[in-house]
N, C-alpha and C positions, 0 to 999 in steps of 0.2 A: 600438459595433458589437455587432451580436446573439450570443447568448451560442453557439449553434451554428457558428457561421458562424467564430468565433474559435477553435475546438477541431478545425473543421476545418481553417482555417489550420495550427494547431499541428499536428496530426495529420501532415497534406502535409510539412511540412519536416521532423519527424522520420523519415518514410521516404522523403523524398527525400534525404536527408544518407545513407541507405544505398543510395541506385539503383535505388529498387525503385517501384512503381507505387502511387500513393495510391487508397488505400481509405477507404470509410466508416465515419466514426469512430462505437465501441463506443456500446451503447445503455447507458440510466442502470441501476445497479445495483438489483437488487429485493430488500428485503430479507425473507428466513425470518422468518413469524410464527405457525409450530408445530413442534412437536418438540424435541430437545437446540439450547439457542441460548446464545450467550455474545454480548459487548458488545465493538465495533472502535470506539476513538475514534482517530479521526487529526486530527495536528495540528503544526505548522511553526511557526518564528516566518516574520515578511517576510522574502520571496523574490526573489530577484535578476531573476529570468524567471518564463514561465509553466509549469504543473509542471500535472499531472493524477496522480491514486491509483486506480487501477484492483481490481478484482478479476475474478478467470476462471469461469468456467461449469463448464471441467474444471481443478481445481486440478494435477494432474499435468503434464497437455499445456500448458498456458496457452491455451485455446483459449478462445474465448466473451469475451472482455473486456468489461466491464461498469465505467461510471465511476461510482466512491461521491464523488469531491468533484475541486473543481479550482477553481483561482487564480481564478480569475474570479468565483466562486460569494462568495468572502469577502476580496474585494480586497486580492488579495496574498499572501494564507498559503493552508495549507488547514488544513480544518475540516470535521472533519464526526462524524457517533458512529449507528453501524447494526448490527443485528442481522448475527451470521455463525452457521454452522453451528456445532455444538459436535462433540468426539468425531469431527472429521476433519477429514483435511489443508484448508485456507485456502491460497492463494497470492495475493500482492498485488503490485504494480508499482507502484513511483515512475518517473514519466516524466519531466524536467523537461528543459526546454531554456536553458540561460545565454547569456548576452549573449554576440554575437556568433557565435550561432545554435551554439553546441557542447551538443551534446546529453548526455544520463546519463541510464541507465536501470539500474534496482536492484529485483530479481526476491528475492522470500524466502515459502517458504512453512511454514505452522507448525501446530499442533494444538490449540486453542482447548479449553477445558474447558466443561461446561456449568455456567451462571452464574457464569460469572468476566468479568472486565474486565480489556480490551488497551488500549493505547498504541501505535498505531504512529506516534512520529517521523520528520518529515521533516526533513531538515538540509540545505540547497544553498546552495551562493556562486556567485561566479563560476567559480570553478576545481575544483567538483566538488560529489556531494552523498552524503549517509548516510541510511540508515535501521533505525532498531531500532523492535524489536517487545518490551516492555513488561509484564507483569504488574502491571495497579493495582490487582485487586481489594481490598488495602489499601492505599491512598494514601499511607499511611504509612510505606510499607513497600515500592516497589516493585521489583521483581525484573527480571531480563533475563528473555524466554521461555525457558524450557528445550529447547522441539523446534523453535526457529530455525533450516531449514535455508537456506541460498542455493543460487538457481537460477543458470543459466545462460542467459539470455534470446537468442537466435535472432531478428535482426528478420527481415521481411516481405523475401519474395523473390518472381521473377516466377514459383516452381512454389507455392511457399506462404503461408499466412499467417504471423503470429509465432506462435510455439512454443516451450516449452523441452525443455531436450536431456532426453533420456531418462533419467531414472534411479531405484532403486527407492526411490521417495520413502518409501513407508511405513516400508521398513526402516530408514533413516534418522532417521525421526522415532521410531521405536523405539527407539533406542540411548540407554544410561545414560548421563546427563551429571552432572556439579558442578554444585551448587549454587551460584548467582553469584549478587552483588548489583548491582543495572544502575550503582550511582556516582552516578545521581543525588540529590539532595536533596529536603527537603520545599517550601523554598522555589522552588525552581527547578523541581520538577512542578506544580504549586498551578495558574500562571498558564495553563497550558495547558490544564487540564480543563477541564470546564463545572459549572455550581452543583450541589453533593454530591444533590439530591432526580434531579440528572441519571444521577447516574454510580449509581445504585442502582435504575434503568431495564434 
């Protein structure tokens, strides 16, 4: 089946599992090729369902969705690695839908540095999904983000689109955190990135 034509499928059942009227799904994400830019690799192991990785237009609002990768593009996981703004807020959405049509949707928005490299993991089963966002600029080494906030995702209603709830994202992503280590390992990031001449893109 055509690669559109399945994303609007998927699109239709996620907002009709909320009541709400189908719209047409987000156009492909364009990625920044001047100014402060930093590296988004996204990546899953196999997925239970079909999942889409979105990013927004207005990172605050979530308005403007825009798709960087989806199930279908790499049969089965996602995958994908694009340029994002550096030096301001990012917000991304994991959309996925599990068998038996229950849907998860996981809103996080963060602040990107310029020439560093992100990881955003996607994690889903059946019974639910996760996503962390990553510091790999040493592979060796890599860290949780530190200005990881979570959104609040608002689907589609009959007065509006999807949105998220208000809040002062900047100050937010302001705030002093600890320093954490993500718990991952070197063997267990390795398989998910792409060849090192990639990740230095």
């Amino acid at each position: 089946m055509h690669h559109k034509l399945l994303i609007s499928l998927f699109v239709a059942l996620l907002v009709s599992s909320c009541a709400a009227p189908v719209q047409t799904p987000p156009a492909a994400y364009v990625a920044p090729n001047s100014g402060a830019l930093a590296r988004l690799q996204v990546r899953s192991l196999k997925l239970a369902g079909p999942a889409i990785f979105y990013s927004f237009d207005d990172p605050r609002t979530c308005s403007g969705g825009r798709i960087i990768t989806d199930t279908w593009a790499s049969q089965g996981v996602l995958k994908g690695s694009t340029a994002v703004r550096a030096d301001e807020p990012v917000t991304v959405w994991l959309s996925y839908l599990a068998p038996g049509e229950r849907s998860c949707n996981i809103v996080r928005t963060f602040k990107p540095h310029t020439d560093k490299n992100y990881l955003a993991y996607a994690l889903a089963t059946e019974t639910g999904c996760s996503l962390s966002i990553q510091d790999i600029t040493d592979p060796s080494n890599p860290r949780n983000e530190q200005t990881f906030v979570p959104r609040t995702y608002v689907p589609t209603s009959v007065a509006q689109r999807p949105h998220c709830v208000a809040a002062d994202i900047d100050a937010q992503l302001a705030k002093p955190r600890k320093p954490n280590l993500s718990g991952m390992k070197m063997e267990e990031l390795a398989p998910l990135l792409p060849a090192n001449s990639e990740n230095a893109k």
